[in-house]
Residue frames relative to the residue before (quaternion, step in Angstrom):
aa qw qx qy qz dx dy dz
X 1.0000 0.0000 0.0000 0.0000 0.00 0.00 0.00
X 0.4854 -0.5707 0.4652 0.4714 3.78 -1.08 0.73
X 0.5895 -0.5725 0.4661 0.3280 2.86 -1.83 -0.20
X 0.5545 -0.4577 0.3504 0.6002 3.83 -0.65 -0.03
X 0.6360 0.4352 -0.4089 0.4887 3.94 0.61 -1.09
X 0.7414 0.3749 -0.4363 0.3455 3.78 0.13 -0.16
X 0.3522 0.7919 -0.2888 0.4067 3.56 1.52 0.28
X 0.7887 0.4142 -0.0455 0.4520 2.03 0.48 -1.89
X 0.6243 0.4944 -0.3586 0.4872 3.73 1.06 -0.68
X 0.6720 0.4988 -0.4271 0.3423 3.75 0.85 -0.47
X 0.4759 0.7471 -0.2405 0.3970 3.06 1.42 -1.26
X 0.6452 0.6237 -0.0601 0.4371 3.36 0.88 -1.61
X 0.6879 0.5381 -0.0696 0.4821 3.14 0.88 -1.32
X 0.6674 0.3261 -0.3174 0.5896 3.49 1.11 -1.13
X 0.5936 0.6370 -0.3519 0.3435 3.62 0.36 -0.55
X 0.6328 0.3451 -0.3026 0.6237 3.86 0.93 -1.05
X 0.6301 0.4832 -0.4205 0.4388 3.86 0.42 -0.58
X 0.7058 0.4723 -0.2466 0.4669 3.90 0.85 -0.57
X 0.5735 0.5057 -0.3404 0.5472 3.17 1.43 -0.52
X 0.4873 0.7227 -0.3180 0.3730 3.80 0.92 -1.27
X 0.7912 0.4615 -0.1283 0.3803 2.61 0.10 -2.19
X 0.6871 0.4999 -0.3216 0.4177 4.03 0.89 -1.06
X 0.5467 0.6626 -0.3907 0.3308 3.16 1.34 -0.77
X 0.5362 0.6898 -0.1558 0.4609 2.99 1.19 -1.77
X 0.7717 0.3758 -0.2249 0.4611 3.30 -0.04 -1.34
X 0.7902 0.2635 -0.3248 0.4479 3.78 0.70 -0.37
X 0.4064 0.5219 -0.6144 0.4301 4.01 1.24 0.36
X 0.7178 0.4773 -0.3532 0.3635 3.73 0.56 -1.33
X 0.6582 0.6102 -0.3071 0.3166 3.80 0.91 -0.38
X 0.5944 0.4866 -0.2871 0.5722 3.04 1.84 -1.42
X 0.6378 0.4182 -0.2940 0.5761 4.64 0.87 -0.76
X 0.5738 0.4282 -0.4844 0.5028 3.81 0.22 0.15
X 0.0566 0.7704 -0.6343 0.0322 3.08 -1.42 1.67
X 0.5741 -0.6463 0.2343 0.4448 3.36 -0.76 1.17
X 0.2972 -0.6451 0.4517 0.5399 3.50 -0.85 -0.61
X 0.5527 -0.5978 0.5316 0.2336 2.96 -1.56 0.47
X 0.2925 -0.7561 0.5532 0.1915 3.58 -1.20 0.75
X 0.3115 -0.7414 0.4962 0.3271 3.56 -0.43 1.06
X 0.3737 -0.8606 0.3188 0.1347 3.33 -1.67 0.59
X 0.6199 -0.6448 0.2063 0.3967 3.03 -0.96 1.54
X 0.1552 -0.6346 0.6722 0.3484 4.60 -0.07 -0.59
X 0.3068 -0.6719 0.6739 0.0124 3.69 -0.92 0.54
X 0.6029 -0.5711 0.4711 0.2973 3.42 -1.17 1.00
X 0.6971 0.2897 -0.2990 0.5837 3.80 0.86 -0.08
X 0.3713 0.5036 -0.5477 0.5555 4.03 0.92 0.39
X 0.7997 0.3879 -0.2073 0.4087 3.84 -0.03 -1.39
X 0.6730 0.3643 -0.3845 0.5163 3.75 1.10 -0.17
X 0.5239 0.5633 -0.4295 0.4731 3.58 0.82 -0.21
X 0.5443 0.7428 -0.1990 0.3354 3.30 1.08 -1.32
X 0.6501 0.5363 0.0242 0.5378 3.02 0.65 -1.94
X 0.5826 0.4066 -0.2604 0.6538 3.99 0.84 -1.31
X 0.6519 0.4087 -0.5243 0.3648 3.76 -0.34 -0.36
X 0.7159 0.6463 -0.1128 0.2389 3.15 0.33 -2.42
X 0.7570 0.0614 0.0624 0.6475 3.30 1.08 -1.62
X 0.4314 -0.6864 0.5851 -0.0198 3.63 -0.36 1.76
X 0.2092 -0.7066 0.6369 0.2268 3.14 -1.33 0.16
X 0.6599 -0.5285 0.3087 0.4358 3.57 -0.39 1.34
X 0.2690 -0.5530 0.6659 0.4225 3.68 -0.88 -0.10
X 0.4903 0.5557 -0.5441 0.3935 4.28 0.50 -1.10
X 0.7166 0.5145 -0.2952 0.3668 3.23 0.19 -1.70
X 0.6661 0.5672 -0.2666 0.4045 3.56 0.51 -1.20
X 0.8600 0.1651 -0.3630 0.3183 3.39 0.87 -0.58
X 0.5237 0.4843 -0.4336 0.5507 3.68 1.05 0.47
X 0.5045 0.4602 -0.5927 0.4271 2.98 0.68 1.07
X 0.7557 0.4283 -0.2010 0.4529 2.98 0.75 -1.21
X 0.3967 0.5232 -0.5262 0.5403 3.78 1.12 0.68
X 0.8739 0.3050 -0.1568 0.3444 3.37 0.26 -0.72
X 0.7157 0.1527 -0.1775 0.6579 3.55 2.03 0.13
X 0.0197 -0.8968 0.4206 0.1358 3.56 0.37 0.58
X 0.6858 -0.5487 0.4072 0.2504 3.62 -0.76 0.62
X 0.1360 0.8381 -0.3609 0.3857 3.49 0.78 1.56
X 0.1853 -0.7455 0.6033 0.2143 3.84 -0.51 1.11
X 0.4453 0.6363 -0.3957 0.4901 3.92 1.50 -0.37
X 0.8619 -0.1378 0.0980 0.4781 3.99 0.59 -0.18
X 0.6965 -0.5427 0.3408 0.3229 3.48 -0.98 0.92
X 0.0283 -0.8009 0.5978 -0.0218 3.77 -0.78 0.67
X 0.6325 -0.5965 0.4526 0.1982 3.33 -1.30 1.13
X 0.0245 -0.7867 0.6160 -0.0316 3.63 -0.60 0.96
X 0.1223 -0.7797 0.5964 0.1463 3.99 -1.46 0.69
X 0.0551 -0.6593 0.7497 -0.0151 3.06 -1.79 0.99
X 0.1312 -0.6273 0.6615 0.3895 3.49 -1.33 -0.49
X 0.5463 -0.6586 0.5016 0.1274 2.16 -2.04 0.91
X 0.3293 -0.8407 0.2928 0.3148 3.62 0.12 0.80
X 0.5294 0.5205 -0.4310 0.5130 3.59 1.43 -1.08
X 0.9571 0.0245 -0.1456 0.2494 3.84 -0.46 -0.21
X 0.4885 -0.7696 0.2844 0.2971 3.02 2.09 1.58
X 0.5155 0.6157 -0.4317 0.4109 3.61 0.47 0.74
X 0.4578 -0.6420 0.5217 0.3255 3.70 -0.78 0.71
X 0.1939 -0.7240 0.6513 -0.1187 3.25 -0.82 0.96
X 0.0932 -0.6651 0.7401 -0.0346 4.00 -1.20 1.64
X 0.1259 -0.7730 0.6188 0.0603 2.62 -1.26 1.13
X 0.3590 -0.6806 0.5367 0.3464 4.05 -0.92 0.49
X 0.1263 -0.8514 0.5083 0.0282 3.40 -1.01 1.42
X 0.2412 -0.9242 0.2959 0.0102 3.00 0.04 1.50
X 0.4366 -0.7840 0.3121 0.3120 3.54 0.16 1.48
X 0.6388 -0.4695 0.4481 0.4132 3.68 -1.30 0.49
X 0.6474 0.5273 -0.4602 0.3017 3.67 0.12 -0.45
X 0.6641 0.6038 -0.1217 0.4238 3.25 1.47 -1.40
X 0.5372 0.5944 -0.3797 0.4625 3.80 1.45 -1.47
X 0.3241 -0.6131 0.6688 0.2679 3.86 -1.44 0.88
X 0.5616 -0.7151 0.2766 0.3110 3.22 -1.28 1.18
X 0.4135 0.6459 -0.4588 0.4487 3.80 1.49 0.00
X 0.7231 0.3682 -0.3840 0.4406 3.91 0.73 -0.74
X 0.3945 0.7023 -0.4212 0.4169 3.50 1.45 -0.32
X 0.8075 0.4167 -0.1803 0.3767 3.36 0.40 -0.87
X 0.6279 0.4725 -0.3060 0.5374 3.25 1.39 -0.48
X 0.6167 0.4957 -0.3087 0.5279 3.72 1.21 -0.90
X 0.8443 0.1615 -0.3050 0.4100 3.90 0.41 -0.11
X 0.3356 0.7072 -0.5274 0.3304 3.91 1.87 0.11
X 0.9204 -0.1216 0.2230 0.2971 3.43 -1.55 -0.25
X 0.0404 -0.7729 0.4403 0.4551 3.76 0.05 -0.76
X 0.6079 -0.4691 0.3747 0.5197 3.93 -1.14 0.77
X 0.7284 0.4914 -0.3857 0.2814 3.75 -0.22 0.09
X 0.7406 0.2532 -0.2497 0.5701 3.10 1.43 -0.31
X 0.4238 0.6358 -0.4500 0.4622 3.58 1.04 1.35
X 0.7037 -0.4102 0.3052 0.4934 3.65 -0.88 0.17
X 0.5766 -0.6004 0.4046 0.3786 3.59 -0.68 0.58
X 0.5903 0.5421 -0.1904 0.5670 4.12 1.18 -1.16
X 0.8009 0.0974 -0.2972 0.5107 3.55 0.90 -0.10
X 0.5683 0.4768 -0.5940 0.3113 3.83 0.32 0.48
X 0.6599 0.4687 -0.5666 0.1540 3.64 -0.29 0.14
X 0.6248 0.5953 -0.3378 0.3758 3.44 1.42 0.46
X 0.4755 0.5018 -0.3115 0.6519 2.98 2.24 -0.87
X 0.7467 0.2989 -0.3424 0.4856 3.67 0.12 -0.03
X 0.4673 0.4778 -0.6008 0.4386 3.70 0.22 0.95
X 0.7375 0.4896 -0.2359 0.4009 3.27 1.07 -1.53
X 0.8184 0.0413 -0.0908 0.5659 3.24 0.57 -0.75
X 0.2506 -0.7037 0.6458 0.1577 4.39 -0.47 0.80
X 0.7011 -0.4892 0.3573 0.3762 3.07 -1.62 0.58
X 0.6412 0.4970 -0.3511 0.4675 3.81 0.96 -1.03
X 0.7137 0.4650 -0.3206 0.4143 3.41 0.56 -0.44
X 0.5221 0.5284 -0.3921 0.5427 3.67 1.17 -0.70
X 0.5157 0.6318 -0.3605 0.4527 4.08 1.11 -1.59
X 0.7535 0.4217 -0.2766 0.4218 3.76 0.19 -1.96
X 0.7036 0.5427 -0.2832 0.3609 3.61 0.18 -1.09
X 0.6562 0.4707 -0.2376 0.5398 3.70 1.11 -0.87
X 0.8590 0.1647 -0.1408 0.4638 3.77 1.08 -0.83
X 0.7375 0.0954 -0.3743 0.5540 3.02 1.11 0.87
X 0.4665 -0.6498 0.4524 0.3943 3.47 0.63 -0.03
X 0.6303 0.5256 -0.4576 0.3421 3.57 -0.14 0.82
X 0.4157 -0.6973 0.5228 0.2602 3.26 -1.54 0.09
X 0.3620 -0.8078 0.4643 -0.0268 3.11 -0.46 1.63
X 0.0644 0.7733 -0.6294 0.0420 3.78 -0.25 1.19
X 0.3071 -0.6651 0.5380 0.4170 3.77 -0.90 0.27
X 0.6258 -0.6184 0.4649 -0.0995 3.08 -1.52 1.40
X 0.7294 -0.1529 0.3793 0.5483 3.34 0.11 -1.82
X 0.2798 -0.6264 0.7182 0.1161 4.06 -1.60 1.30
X 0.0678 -0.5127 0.8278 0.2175 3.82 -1.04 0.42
X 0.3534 0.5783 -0.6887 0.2575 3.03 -1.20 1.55
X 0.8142 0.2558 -0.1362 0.5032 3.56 -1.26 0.57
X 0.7459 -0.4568 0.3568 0.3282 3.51 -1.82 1.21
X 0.9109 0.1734 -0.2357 0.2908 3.84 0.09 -0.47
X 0.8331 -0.2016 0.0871 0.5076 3.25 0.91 1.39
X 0.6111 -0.6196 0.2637 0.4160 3.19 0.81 -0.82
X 0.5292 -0.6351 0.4289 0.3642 3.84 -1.14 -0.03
X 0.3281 -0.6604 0.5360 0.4109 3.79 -0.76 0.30
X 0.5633 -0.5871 0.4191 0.4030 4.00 -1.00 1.18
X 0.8058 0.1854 0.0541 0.5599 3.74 0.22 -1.16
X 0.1187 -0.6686 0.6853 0.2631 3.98 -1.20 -0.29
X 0.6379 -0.5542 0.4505 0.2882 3.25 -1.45 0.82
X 0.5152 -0.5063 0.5170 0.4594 3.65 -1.02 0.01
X 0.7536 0.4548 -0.2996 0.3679 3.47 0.15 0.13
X 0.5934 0.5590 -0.1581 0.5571 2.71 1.76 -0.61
X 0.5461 0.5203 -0.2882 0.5898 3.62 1.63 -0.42
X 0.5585 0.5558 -0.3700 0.4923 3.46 0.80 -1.10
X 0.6314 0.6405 -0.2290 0.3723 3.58 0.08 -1.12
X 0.8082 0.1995 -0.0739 0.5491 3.19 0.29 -1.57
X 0.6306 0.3476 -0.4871 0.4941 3.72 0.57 0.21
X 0.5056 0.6290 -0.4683 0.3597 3.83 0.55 0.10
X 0.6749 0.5708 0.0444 0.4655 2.76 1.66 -1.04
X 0.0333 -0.7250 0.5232 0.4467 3.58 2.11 -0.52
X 0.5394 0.5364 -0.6381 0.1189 3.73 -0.74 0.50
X 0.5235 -0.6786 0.2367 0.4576 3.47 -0.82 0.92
X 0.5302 -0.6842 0.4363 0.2457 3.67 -1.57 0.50
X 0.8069 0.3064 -0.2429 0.4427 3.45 1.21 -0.03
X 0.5293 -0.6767 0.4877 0.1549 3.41 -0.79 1.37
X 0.6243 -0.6256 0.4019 0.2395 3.68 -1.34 1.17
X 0.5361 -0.7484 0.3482 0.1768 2.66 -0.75 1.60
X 0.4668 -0.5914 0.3513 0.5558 4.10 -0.12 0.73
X 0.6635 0.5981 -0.2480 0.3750 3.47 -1.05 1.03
X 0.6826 0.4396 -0.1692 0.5587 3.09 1.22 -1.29
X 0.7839 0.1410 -0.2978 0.5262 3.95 0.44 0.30
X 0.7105 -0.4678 0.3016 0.4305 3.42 -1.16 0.84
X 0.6263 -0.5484 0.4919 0.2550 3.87 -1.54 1.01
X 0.0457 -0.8544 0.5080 -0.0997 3.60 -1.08 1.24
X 0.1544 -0.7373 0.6223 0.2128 3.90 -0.30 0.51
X 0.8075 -0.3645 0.3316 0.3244 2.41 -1.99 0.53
X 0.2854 0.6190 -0.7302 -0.0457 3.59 -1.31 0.24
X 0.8597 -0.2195 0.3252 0.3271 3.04 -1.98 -1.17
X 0.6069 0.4864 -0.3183 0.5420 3.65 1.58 -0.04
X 0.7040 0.4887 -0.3900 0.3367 3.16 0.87 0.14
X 0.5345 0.5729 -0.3466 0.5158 3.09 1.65 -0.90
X 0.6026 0.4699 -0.4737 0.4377 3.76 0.67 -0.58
X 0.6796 0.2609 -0.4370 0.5282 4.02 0.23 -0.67
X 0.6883 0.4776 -0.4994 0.2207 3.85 0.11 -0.15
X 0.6618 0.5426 -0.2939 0.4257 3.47 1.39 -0.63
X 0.5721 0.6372 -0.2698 0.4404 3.29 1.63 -0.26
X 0.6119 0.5131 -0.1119 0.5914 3.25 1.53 -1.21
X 0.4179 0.7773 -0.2813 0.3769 3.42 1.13 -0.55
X 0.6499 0.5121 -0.1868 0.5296 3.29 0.17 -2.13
X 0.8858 0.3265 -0.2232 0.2429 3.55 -0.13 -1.51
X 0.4305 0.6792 -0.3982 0.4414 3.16 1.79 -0.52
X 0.5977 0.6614 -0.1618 0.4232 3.24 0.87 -1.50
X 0.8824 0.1407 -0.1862 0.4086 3.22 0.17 -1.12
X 0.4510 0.5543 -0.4923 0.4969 3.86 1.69 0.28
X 0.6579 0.4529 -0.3958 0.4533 4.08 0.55 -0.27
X 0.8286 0.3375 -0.3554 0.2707 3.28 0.74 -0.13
X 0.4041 0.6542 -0.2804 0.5746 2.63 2.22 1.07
X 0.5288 0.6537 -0.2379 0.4863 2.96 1.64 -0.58
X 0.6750 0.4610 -0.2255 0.5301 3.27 0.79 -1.65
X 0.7388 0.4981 -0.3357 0.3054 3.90 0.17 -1.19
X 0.5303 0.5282 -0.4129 0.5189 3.59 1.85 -0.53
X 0.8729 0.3978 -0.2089 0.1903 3.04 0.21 -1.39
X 0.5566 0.4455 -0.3967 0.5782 3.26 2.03 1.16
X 0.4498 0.7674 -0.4351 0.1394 3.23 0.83 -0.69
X 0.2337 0.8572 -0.4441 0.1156 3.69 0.38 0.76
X 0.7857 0.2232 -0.2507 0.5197 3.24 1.10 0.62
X 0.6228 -0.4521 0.2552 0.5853 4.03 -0.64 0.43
X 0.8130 0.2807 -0.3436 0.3769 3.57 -0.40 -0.86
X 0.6037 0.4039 -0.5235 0.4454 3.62 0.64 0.51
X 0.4341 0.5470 -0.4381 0.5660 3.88 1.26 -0.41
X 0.7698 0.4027 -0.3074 0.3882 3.62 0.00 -0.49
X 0.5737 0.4869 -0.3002 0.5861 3.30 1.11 -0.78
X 0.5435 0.5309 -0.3876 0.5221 3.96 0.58 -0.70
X 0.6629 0.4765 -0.4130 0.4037 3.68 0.14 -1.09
X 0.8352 0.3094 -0.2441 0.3837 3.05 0.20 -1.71
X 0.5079 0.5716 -0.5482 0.3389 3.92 0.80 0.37
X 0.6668 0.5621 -0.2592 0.4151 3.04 1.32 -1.38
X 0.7608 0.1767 -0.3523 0.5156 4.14 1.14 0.11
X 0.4483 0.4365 -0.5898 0.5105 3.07 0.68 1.70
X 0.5656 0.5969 -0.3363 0.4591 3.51 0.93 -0.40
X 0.6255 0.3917 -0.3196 0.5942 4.01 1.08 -1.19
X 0.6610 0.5100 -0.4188 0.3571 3.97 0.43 -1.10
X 0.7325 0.3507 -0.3237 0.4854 3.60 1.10 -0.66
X 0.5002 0.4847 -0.5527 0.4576 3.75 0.89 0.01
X 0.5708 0.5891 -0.4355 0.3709 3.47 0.33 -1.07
X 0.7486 0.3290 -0.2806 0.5026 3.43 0.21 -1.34
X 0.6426 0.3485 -0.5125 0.4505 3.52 0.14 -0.13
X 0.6556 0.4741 -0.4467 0.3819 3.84 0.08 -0.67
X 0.6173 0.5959 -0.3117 0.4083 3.66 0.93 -0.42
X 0.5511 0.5910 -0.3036 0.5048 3.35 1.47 -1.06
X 0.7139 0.5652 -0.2314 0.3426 3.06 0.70 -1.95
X 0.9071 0.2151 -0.1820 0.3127 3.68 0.81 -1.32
X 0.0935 0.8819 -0.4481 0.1125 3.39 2.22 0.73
X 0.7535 0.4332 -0.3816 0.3145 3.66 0.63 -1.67
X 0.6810 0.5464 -0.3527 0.3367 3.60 1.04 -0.83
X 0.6949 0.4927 -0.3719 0.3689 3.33 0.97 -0.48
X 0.4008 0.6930 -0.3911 0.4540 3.17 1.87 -0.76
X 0.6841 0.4675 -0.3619 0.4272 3.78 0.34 -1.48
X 0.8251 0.3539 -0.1551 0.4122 3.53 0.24 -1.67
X 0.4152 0.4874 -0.5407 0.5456 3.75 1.02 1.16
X 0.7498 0.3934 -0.2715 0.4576 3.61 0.94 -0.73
X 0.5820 0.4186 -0.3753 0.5875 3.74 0.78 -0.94
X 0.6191 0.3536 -0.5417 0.4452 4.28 -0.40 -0.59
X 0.7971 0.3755 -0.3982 0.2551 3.72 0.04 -0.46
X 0.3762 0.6834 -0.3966 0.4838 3.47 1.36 -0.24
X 0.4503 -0.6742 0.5427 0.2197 3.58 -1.11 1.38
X 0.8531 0.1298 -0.3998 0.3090 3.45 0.60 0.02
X 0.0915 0.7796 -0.4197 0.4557 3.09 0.80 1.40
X 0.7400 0.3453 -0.3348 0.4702 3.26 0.76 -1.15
X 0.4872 0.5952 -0.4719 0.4310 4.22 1.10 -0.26
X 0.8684 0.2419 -0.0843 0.4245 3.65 0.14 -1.07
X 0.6153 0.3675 -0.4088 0.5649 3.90 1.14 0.35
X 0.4795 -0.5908 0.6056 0.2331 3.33 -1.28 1.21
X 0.3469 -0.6588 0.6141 0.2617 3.90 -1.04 0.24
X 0.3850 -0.6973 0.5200 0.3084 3.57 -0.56 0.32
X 0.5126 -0.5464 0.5064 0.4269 4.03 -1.35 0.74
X 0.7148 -0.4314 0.3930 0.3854 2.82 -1.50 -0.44
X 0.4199 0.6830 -0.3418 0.4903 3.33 1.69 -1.23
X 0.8205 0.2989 -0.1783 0.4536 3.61 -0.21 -1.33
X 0.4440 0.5838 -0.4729 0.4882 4.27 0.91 -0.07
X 0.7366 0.5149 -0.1521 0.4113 3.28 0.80 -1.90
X 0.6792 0.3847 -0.3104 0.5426 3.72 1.15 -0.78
X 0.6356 0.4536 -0.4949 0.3811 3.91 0.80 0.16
X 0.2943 0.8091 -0.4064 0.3059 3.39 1.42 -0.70
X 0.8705 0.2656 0.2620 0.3209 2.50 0.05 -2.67
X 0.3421 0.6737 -0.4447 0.4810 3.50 1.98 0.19
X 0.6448 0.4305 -0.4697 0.4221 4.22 0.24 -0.32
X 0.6939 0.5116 -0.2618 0.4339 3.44 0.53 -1.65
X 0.7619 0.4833 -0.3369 0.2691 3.68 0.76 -0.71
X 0.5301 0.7009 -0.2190 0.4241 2.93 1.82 -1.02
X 0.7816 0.4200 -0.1089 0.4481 3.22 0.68 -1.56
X 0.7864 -0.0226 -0.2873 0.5464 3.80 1.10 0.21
X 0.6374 0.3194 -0.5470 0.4389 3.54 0.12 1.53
X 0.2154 -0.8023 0.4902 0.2638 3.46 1.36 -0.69
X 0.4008 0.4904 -0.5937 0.4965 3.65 1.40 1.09
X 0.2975 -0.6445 0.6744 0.2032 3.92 -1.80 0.18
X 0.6210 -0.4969 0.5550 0.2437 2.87 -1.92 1.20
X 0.5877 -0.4717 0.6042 0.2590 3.58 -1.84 0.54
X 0.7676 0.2703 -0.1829 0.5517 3.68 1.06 0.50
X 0.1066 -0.7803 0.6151 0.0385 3.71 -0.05 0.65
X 0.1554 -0.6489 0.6596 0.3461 4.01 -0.68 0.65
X 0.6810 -0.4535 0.3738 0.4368 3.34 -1.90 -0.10
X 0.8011 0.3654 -0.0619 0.4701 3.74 1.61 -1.25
């Protein structure tokens, strides 16, 4: 049998090895670093992003705001750039009072990125990350509006449905260059002219906008109507404004002798629907199968 003194040395032995070992265990605890998960950027990281990087001008900011002022009483004209086709980009912000309560729900529902993958490319048509952004920090609904792009002020971002109607009545095309597609412009004095033009109608569709999107009882339905044929009388005038230069041209080129080889004359049928394209418009708000240019 060992002795006690050789016991005692084994004994000993486990003991500094247990001590050792804790040391050990607490050098490797104090040098052990978690790991780090790398972060995801979200579709509203990269618009924030984008807001930092590329300011809107303050210059810019304030002739805008001469010419759209910041108002819960009617839609107003916000800037951002747009990064996919590096072009400044206005957007019409449209005050909560005015938003129908179906877009309500899409502007404050989930955002498409943090939904199943099979359902966000529809939840992200309806509602984009900037727009999910606008609605949370200012409350509004945020459509683009206006491209500063190209020599004559600029391009309009989208046409209305009516506005499509129009120009295909017309074979002219129905969608407007995409931001990008014409050389890069700043702000000047041609833009404020198409914005102050564009303006009026913006103006006077929101306060259609709003009168639908209460109308809950007859005398507001009635009051809705009659906004809604003040709303076509002021498109009209504006669509006149808009197509003066062309009609201006094609009063001069039809009269030109060689003109009469390569311009179709119109029937009577289609003379009779330009006639009668204002009056229809303005009390049914349906369009002739012929739109004149004036």
């Amino acid at each position: 049998m060992p002795s006690a003194a050789t016991e005692a040395r084994v004994l000993a032995g486990l003991l500094e090895q247990v001590r050792e070992k804790r040391e050990l265990d607490q050098i490797a605890k104090s040098l052990w670093v978690p790991p780090q998960r790398v972060a995801v950027e979200t579709p509203l990281d990269i618009v924030r992003g984008i807001a930092a990087k590329h300011p809107w001008p303050a210059e810019w900011e304030e002739r805008l705001r001469e010419i759209s002022p910041v108002s819960q009483d009617h839609s107003w004209l916000y800037g951002a750039w747009f990064n996919k086709g590096a072009r400044w980009v206005l957007y019409e912000m449209l005050p909560f009072p005015a938003i129908p309560e179906s877009k309500r729900l899409q502007l404050r529902g989930t955002p498409y990125w943090e939904i199943p993958k099979q359902l966000r490319a529809g939840r992200k048509q309806a509602c984009s990350a900037f727009q999910w952004e606008m609605y949370r920090t200012k409350k509004v609904w945020a459509r683009p509006f206006w491209v500063i792009q190209g020599p004559a002020g600029g391009t309009p971002a989208e046409f209305t449905e009516m506005e499509q109607a129009m120009l295909q009545a017309q074979g002219l095309d129905t969608e407007p260059p995409e931001p990008g597609a014409l050389p890069y412009a700043p702000w000047d004095t041609r833009v404020e002219t198409q914005l102050r033009s564009r303006d009026r109608l913006m103006k006077a569709r929101y306060r259609l906008s709003k009168l639908q999107a209460s109308a809950d009882n007859d005398a507001l339905k009635a009051e809705s109507v009659l906004a809604e044929e003040a709303f076509r009388k002021e498109f009209w005038g504006w669509w006149k404004e808009q197509m003066q230069p062309q009609a201006e041209f094609w009063a001069w080129y039809s009269a030109r002798e060689e003109a009469q080889h390569v311009v179709r004359q119109g029937t009577e049928a289609e003379q009779r629907a330009a006639e009668d394209a204002e009056e229809c418009y303005l009390t049914t708000g349906n369009l002739p199968v012929v739109l004149p240019f004036s």
